[in-house]
VODRENLO-697387 format. One line per field, with one value per atom (N, C-alpha, C): residue number from 1; residue in three letters; atom name; x, y, z. Coordinates in Angstrom, 2 decimals, always signed. Example, Ala and Ser with C-alpha at 12.3 -4.5 7.8 and 13.67 -1.06 7.14 Angstrom:
num <- [1 1 1 2 2 2]
residu <- [ALA ALA ALA SER SER SER]
atome <- [N CA C N CA C]
px <- [+13.19 +12.30 +13.20 +12.85 +13.67 +12.90]
py <- [-5.69 -4.50 -3.30 -2.25 -1.06 +0.03]
pz <- [+7.80 +7.80 +7.80 +7.08 +7.14 +7.87]
! end
This chain:
num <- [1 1 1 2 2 2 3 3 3 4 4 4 5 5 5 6 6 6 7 7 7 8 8 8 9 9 9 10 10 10 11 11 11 12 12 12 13 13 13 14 14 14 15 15 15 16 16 16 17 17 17 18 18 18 19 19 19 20 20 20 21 21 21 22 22 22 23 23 23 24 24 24 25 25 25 26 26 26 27 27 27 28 28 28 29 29 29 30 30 30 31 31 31 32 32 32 33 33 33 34 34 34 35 35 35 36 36 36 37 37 37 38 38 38 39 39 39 40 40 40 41 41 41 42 42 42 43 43 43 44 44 44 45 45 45 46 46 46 47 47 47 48 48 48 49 49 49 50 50 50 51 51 51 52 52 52 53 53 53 54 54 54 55 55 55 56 56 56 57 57 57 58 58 58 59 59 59 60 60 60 61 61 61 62 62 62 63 63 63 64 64 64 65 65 65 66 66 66 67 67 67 68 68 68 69 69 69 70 70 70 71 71 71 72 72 72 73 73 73 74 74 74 75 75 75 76 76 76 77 77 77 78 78 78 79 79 79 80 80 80 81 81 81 82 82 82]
residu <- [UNK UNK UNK UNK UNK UNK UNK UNK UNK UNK UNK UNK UNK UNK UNK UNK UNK UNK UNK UNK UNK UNK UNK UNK UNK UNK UNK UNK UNK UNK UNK UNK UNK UNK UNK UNK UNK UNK UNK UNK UNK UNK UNK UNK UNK UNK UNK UNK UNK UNK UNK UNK UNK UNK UNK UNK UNK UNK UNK UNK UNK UNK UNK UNK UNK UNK UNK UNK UNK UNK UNK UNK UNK UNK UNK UNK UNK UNK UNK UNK UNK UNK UNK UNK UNK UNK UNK UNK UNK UNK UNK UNK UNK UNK UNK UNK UNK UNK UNK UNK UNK UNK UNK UNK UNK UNK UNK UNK UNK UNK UNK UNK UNK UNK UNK UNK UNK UNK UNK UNK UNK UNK UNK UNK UNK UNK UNK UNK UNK UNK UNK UNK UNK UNK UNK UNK UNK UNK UNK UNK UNK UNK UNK UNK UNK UNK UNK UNK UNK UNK UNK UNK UNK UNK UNK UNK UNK UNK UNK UNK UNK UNK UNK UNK UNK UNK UNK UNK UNK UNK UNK UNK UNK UNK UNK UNK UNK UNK UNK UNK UNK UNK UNK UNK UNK UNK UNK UNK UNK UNK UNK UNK UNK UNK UNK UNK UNK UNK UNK UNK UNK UNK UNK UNK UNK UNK UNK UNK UNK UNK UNK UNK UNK UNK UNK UNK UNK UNK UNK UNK UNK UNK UNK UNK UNK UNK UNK UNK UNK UNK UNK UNK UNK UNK UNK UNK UNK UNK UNK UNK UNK UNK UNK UNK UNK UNK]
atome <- [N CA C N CA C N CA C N CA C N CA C N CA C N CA C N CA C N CA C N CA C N CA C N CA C N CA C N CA C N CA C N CA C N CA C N CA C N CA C N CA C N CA C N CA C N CA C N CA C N CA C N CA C N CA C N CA C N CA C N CA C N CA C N CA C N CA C N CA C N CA C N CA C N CA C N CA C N CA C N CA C N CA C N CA C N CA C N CA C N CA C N CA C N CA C N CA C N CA C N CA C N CA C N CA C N CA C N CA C N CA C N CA C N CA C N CA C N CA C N CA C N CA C N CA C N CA C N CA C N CA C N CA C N CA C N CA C N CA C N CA C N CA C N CA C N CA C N CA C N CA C N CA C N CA C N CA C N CA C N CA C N CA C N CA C]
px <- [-14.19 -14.88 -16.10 -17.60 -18.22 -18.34 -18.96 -18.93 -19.26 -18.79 -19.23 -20.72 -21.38 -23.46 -23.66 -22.94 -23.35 -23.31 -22.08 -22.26 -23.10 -22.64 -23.78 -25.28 -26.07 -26.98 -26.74 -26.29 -26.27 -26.33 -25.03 -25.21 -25.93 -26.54 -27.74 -28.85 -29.16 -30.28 -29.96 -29.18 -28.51 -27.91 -28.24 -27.38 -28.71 -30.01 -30.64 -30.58 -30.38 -30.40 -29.38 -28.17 -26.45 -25.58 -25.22 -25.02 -23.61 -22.97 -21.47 -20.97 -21.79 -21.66 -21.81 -22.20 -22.65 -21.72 -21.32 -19.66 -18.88 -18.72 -17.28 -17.85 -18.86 -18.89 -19.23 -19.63 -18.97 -17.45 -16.74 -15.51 -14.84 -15.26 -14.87 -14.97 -16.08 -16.31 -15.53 -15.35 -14.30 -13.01 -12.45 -10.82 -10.88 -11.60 -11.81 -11.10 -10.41 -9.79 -10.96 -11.33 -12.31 -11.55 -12.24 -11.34 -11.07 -9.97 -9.03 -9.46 -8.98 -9.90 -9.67 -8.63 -8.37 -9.97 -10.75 -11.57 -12.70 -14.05 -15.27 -15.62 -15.57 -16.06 -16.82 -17.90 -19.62 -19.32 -18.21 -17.93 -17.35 -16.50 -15.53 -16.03 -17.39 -18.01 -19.10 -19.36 -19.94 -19.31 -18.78 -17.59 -17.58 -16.94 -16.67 -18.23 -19.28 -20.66 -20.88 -20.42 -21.04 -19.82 -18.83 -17.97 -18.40 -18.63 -19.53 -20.31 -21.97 -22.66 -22.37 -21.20 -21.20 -20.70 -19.56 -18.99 -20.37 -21.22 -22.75 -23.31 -23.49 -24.44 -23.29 -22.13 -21.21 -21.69 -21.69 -21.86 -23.03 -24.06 -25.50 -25.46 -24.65 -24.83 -23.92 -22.56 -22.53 -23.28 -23.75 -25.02 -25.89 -26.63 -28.13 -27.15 -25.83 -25.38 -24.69 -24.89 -24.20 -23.04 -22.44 -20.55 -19.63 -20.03 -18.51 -17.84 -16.91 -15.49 -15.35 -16.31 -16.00 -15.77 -16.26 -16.16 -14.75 -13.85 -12.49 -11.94 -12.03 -11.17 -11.29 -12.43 -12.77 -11.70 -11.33 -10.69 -9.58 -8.66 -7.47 -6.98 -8.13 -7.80 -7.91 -8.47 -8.90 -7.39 -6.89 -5.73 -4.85 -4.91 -3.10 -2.59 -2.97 -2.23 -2.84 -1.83 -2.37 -2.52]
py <- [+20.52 +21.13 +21.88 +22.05 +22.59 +23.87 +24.92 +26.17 +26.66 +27.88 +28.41 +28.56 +29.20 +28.54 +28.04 +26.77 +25.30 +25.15 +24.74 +24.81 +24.92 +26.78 +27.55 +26.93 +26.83 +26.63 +24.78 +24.10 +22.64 +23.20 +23.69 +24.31 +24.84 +25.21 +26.51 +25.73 +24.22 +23.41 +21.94 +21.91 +20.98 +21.57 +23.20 +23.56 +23.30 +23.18 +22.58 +20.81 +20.31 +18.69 +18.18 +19.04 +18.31 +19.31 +20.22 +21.72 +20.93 +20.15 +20.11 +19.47 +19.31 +19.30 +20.92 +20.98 +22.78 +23.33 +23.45 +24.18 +23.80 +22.80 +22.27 +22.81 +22.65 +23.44 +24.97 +25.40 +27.15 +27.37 +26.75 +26.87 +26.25 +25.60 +25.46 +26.70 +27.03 +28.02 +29.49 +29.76 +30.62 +30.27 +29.31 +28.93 +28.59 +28.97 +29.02 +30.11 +30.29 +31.41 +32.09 +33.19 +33.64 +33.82 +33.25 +33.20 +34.84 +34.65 +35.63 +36.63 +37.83 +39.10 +39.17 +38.10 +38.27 +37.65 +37.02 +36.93 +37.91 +36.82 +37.98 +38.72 +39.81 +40.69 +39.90 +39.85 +39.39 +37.86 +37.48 +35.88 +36.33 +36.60 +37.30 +37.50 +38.86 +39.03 +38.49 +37.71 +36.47 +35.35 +35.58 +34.43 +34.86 +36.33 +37.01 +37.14 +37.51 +37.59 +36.33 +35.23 +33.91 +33.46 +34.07 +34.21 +34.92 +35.78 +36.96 +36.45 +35.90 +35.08 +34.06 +32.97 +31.85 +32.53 +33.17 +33.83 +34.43 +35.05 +35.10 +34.23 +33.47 +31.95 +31.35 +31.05 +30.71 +30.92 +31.80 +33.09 +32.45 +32.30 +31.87 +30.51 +29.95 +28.76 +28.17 +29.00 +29.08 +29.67 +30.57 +31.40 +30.29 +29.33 +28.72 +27.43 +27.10 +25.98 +26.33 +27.47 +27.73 +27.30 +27.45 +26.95 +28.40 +29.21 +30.09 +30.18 +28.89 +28.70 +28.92 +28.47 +28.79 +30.03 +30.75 +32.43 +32.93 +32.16 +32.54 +31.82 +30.51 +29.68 +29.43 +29.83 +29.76 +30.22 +31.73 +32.03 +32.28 +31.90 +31.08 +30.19 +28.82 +27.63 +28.03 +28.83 +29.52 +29.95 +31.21 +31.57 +30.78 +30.10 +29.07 +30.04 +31.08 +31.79 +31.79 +32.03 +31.78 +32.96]
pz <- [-86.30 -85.18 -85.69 -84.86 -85.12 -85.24 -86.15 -85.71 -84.13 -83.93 -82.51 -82.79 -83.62 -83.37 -83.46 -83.32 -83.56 -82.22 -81.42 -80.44 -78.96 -79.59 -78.52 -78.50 -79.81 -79.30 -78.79 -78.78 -78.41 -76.96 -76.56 -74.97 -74.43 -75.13 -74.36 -74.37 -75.20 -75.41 -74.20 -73.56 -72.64 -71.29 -71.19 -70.02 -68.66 -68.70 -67.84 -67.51 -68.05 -68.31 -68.15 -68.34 -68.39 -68.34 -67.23 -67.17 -66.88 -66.68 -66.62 -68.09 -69.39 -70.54 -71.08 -70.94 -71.24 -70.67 -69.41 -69.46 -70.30 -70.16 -71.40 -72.46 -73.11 -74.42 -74.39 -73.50 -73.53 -73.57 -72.74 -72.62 -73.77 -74.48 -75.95 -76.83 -76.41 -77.74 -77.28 -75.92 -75.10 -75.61 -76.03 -76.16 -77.90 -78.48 -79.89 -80.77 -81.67 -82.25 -83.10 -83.45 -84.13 -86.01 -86.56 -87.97 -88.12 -88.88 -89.23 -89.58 -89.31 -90.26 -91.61 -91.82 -93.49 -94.50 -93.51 -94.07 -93.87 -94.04 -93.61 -92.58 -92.73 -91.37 -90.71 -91.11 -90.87 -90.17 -90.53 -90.29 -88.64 -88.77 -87.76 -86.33 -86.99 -85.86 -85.31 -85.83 -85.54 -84.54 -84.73 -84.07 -82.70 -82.54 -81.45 -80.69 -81.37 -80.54 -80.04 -80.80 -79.93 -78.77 -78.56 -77.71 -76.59 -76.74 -75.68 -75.27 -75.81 -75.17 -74.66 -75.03 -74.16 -72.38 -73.10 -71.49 -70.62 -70.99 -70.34 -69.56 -70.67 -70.59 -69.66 -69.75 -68.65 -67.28 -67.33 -65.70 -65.38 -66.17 -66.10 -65.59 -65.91 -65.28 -63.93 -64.08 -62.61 -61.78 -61.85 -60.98 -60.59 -61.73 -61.44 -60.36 -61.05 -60.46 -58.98 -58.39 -57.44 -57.31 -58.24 -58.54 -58.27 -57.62 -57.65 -57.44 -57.26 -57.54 -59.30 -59.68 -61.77 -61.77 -60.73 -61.46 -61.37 -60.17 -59.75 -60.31 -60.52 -61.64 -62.89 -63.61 -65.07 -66.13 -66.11 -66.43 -66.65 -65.28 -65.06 -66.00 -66.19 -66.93 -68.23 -68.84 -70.42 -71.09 -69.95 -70.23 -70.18 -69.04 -68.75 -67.61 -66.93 -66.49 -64.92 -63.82 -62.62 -61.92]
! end
């Protein structure tokens, strides 16, 4: 799997042109484990900031896509939980 800035920016370079590809890959990088703290901090929080921005950039694109049903169901499907 790619890193989460790998990703992000693919999504953020495709969320005008193919914005129901660009969800799926925010929501990838949302359901991603952030490596372990046994390793690098710097790695870590890295991980977690590009987590934060996709959930943004998420919002951002339900907003432009006038989808808000994503905003009530997005997070539902992330967790598993109803």
């Amino acid at each position: 799997m790619a890193n989460t800035g790998d990703l992000l920016k693919e999504a953020q370079s495709i969320a005008s042109t193919s914005p129901q590809r660009a969800e799926v890959i925010y929501k990838e990088i949302l359901g991603a484990n952030a490596p372990s703290s046994t390793g690098s901090p710097e790695v870590h929080e890295q991980a977690v900031r590009n987590q934060e921005i996709a959930l943004v950039k998420l919002g951002e694109l339900y907003r432009d896509q006038k989808y808000a049903s994503g905003f009530v169901s997005g997070p539902h499907r992330l967790t598993g939980s109803c």
